[in-house]
C-alpha positions in Angstrom: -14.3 18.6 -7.3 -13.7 15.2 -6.1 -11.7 13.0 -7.7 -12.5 9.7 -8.5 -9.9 7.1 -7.8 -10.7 3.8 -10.3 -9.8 0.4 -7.9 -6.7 -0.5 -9.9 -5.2 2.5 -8.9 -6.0 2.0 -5.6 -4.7 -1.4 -5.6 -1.6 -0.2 -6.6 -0.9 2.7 -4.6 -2.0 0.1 -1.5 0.6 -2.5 -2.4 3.1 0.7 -2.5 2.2 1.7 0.6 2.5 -1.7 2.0 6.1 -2.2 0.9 6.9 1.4 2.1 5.7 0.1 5.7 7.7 -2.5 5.5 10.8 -0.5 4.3 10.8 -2.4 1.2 9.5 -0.3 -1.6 11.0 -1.6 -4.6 11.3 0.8 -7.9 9.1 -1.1 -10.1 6.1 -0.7 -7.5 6.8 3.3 -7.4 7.5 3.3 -11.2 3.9 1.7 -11.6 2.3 4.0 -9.1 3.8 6.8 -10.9 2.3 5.9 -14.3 -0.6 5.0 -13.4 -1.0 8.3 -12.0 -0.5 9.8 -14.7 -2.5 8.2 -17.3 -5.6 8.3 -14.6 -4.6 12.0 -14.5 -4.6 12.7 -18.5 -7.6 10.5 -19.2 -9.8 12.7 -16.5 -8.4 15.5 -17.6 -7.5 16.5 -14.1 -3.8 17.6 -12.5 -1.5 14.4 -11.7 -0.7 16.0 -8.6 -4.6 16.3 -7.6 -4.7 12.5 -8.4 -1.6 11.7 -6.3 -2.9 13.6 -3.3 -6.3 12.4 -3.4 -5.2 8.9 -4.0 -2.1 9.2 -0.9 -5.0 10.6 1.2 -7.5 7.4 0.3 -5.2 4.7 0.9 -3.1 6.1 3.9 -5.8 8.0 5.9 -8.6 6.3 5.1 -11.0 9.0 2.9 
């Protein structure tokens, strides 16, 4: 089952991953990541964990 990623999350999880790069990943950013994760997750019914990987995999590798 593929996940579907909604473009806010995205655009969050890409800003995080810029700051990360740049070694300046704030708490706020992460803390934002993480709930958005997991209110994607609950809403779709799906495993937050599924949504982190699939969303990690999207925005750093490219899928």
């Amino acid at each position: 089952m593929a996940i579907e990623l909604p473009d806010d999350l995205l655009a969050l999880e890409r800003a995080a991953w810029e700051e990360i790069q740049a070694g300046q990943l704030i708490p706020d950013t992460a803390a934002a990541v993480q709930r958005a994760i997991t209110v994607h997750a609950e809403q779709a019914g799906v495993d937050r964990y599924e949504v982190e990987m699939a969303l990690k995999k999207a925005v750093r590798h490219g899928a």
